[in-house]
ZATI-161677 format. One record per residue: x, y, z of N, C-alpha, C in turn; residue in three letters. Coordinates in steps of 0.1 Angstrom, whole numbers, always signed. Last residue first. Example, Ala and Ser with C-alpha at 12.3 -4.5 7.8 and 13.67 -1.06 7.14 Angstrom:
// residues 2
@npx=+128 npy=-22 npz=+71 capx=+137 capy=-11 capz=+71 cpx=+129 cpy=+0 cpz=+79 rest=Ser
@npx=+132 npy=-57 npz=+78 capx=+123 capy=-45 capz=+78 cpx=+132 cpy=-33 cpz=+78 rest=Ala
//
This chain:
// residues 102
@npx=+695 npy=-526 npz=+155 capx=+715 capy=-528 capz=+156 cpx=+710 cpy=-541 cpz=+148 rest=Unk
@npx=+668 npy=-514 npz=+162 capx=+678 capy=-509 capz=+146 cpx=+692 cpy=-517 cpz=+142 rest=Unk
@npx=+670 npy=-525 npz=+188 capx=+660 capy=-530 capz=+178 cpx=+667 cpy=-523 cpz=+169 rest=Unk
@npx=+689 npy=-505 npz=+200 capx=+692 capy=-526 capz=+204 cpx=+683 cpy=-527 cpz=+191 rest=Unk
@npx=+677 npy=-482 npz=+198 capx=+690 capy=-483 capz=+190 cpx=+695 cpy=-502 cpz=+187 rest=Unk
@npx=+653 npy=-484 npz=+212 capx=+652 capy=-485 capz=+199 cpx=+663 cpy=-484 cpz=+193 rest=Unk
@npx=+666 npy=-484 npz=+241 capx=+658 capy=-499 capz=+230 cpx=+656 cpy=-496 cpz=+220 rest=Unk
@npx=+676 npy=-462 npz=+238 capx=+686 capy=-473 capz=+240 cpx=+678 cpy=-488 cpz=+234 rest=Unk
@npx=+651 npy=-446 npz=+239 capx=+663 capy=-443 capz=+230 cpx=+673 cpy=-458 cpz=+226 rest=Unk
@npx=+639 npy=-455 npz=+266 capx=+631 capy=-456 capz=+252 cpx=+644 cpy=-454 cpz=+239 rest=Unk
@npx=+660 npy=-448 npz=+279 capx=+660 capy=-464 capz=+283 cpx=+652 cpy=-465 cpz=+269 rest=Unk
@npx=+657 npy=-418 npz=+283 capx=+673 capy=-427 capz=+275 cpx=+669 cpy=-443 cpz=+272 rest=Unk
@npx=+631 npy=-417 npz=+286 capx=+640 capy=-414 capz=+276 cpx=+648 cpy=-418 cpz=+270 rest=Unk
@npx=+640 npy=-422 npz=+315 capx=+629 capy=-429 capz=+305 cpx=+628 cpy=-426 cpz=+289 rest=Unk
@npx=+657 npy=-404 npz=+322 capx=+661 capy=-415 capz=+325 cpx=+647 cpy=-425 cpz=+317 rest=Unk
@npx=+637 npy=-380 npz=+320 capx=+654 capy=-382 capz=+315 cpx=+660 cpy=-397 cpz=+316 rest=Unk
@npx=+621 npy=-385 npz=+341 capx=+617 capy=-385 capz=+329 cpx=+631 cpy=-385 cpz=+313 rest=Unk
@npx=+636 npy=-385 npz=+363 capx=+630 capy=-399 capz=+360 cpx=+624 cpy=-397 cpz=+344 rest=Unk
@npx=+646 npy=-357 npz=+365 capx=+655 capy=-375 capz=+366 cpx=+648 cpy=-385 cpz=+354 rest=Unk
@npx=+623 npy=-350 npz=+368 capx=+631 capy=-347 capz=+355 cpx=+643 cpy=-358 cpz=+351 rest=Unk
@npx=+618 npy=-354 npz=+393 capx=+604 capy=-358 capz=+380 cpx=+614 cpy=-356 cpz=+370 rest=Unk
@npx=+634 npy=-346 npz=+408 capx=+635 capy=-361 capz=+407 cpx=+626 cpy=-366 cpz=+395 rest=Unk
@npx=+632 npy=-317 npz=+403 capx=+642 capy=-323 capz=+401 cpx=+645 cpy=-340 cpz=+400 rest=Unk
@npx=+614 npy=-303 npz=+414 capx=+607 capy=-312 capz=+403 cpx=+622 cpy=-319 cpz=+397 rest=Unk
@npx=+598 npy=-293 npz=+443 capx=+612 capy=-297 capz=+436 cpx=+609 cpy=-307 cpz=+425 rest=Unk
@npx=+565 npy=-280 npz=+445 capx=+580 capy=-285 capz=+452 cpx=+592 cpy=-288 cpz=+439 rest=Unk
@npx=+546 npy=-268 npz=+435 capx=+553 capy=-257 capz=+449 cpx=+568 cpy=-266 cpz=+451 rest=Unk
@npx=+553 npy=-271 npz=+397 capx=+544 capy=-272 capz=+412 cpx=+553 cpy=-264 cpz=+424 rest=Unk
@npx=+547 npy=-252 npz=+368 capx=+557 capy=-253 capz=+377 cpx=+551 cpy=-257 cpz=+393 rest=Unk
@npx=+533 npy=-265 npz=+338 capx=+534 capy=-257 capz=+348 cpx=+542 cpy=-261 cpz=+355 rest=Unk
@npx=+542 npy=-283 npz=+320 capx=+529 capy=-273 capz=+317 cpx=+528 cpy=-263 cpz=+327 rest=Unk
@npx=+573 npy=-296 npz=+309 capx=+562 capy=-296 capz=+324 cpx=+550 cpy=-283 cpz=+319 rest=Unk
@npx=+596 npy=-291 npz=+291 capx=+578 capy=-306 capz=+288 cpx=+570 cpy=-301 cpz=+300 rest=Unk
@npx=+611 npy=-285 npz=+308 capx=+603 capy=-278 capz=+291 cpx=+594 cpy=-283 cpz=+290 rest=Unk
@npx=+631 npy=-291 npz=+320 capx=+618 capy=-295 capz=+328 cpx=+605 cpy=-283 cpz=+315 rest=Unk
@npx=+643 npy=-319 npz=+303 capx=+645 capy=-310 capz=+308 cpx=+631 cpy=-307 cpz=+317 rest=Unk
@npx=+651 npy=-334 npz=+277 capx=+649 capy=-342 capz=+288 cpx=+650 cpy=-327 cpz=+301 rest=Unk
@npx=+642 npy=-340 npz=+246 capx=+646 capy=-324 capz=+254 cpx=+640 cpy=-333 cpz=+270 rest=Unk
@npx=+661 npy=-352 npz=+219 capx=+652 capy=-353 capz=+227 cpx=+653 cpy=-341 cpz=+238 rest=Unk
@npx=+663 npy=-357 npz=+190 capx=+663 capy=-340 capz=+198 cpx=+658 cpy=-350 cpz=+207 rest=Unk
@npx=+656 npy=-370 npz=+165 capx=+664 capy=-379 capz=+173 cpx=+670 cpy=-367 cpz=+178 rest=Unk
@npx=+644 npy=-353 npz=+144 capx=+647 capy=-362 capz=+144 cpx=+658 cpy=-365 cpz=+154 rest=Unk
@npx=+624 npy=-321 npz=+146 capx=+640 capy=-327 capz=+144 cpx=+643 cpy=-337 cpz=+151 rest=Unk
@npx=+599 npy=-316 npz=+151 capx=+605 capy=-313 capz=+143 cpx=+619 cpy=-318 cpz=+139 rest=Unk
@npx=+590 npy=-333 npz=+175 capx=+583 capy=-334 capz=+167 cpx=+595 cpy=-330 cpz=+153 rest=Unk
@npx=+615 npy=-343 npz=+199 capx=+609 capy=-333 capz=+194 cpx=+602 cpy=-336 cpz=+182 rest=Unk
@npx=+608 npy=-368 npz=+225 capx=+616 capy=-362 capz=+213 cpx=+608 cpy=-354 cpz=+206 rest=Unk
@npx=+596 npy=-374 npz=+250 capx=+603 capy=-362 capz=+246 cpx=+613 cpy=-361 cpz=+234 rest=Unk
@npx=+577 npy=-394 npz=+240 capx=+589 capy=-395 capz=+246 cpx=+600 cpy=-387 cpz=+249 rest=Unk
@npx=+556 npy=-382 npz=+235 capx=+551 capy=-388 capz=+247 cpx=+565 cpy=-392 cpz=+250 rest=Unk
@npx=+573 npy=-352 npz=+214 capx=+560 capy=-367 capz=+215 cpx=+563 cpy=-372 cpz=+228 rest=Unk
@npx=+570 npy=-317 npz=+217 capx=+576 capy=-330 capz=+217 cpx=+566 cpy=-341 cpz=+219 rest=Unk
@npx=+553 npy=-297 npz=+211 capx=+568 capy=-295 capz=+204 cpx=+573 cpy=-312 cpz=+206 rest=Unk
@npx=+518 npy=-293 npz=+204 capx=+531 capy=-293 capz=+211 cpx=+544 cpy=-299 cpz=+200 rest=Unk
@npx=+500 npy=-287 npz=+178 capx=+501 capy=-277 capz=+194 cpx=+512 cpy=-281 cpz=+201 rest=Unk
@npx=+512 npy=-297 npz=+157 capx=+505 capy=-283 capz=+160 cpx=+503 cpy=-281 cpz=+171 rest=Unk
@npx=+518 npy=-324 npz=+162 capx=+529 capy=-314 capz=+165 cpx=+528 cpy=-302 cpz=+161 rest=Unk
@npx=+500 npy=-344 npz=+193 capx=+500 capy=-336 capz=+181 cpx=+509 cpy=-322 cpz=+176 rest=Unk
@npx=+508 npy=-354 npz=+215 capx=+505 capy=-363 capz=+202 cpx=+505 cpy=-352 cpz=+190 rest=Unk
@npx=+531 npy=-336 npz=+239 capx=+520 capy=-341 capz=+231 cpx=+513 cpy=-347 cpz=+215 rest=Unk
@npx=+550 npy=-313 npz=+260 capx=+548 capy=-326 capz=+252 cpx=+533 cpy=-334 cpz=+246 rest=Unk
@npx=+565 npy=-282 npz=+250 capx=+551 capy=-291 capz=+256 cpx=+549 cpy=-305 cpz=+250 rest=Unk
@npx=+584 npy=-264 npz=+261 capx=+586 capy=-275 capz=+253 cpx=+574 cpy=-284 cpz=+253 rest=Unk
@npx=+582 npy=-247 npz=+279 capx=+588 capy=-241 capz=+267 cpx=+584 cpy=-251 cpz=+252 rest=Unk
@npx=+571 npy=-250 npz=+307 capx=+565 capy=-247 capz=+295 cpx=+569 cpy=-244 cpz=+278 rest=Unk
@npx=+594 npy=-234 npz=+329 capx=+590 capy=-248 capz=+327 cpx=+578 cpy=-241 cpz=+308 rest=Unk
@npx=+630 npy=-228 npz=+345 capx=+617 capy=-226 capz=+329 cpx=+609 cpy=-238 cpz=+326 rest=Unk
@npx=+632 npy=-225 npz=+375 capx=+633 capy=-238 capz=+364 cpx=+624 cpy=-229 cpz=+355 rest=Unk
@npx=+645 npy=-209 npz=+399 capx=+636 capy=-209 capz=+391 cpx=+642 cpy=-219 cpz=+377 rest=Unk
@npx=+646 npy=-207 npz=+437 capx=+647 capy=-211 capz=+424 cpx=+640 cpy=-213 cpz=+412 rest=Unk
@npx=+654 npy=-189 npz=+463 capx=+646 capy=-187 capz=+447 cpx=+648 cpy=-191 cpz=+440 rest=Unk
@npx=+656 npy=-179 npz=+496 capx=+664 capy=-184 capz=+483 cpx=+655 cpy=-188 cpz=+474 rest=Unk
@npx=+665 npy=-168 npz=+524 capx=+656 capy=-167 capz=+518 cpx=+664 cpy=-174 cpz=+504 rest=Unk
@npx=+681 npy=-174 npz=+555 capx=+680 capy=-172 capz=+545 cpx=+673 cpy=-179 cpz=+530 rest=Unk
@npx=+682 npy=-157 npz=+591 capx=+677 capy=-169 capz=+579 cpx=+680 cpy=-162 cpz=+564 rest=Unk
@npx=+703 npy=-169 npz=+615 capx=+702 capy=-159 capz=+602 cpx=+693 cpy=-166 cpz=+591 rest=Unk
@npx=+709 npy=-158 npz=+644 capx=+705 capy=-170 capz=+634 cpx=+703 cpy=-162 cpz=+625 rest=Unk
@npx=+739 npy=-154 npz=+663 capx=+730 capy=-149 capz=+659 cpx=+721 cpy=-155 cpz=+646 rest=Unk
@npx=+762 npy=-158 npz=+691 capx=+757 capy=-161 capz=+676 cpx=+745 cpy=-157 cpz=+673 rest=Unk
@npx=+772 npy=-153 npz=+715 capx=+780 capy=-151 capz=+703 cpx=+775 cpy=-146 cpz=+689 rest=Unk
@npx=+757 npy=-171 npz=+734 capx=+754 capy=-150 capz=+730 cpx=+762 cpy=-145 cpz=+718 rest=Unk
@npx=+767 npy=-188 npz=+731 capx=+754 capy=-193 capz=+725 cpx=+756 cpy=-177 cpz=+722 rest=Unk
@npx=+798 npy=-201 npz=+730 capx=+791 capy=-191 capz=+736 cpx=+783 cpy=-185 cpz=+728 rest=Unk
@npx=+812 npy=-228 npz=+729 capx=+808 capy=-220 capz=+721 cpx=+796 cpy=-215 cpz=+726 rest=Unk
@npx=+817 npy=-261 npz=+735 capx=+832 capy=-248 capz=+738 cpx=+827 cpy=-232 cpz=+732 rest=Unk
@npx=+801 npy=-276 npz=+736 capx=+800 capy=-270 capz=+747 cpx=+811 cpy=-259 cpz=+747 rest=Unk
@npx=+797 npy=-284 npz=+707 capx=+790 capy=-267 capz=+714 cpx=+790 cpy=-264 cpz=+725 rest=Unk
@npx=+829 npy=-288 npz=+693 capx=+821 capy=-291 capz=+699 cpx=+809 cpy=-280 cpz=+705 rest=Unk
@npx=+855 npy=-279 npz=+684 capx=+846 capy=-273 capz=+676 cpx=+832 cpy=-278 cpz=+685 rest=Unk
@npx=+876 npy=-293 npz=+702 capx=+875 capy=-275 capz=+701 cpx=+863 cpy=-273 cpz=+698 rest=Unk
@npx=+869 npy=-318 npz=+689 capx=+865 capy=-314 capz=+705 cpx=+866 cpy=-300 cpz=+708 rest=Unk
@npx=+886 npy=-322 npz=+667 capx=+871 capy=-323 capz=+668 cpx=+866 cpy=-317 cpz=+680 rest=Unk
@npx=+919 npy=-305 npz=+669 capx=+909 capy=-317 capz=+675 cpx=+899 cpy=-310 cpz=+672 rest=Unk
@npx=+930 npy=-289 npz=+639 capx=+926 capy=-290 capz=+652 cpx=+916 cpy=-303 cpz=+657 rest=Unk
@npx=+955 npy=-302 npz=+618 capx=+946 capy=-298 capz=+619 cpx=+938 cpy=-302 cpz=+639 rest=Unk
@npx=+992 npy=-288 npz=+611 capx=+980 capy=-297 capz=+620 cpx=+965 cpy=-294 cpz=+622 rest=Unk
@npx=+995 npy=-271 npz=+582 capx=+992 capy=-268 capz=+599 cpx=+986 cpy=-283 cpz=+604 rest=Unk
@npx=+1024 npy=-268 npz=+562 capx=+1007 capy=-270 capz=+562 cpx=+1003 cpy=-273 cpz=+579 rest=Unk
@npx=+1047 npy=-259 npz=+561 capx=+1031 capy=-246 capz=+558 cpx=+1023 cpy=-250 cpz=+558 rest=Unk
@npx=+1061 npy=-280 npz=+564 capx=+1063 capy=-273 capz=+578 cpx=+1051 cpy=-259 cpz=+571 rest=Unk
@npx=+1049 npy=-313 npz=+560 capx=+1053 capy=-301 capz=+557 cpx=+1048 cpy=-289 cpz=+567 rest=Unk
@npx=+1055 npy=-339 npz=+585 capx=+1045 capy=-330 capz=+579 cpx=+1052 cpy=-318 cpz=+573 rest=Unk
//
């Protein structure tokens, strides 16, 4: 072994029976995430919204906005799997219509 890099310590040091509960102190922490939602509203008509039922943009041809812009509002939980999935429906709509034009 290179003589500056250190052996690393046994698992068993780090264990909780080697660690003095009075030591430690819990800490909570607070944290805030914020997603822009509403920017991009999806809908049939391209006087009131910006994108069609597939998130592509009304105005500019082959935009799609796979984001959380399309959402109308923001719910209490994590909308990260809804953006997945709506990003991922998207591509599969985009991908069939490139197989049908080829």
């Amino acid at each position: 072994m290179h003589p500056e890099i250190q052996e690393p310590e046994p698992v068993a040091r780090y264990s909780p029976q080697f660690f003095n509960a009075d030591e430690f102190r819990t800490v909570e922490i607070l944290a805030a995430m914020i997603i822009p939602t509403d920017d991009a509203r999806m809908g049939d008509d391209p006087q009131k919204s910006v994108l069609d039922g597939w998130n592509r943009c009304h105005d500019i041809k082959n935009l799609l906005v796979v984001d959380a812009a399309a959402f109308v509002s923001h719910p209490e939980k994590s909308i990260t799997l809804t953006i997945m999935a709506l990003a991922m429906r998207a591509s599969e709509h985009l991908a069939e219509e490139m197989r049908l034009s080829a």
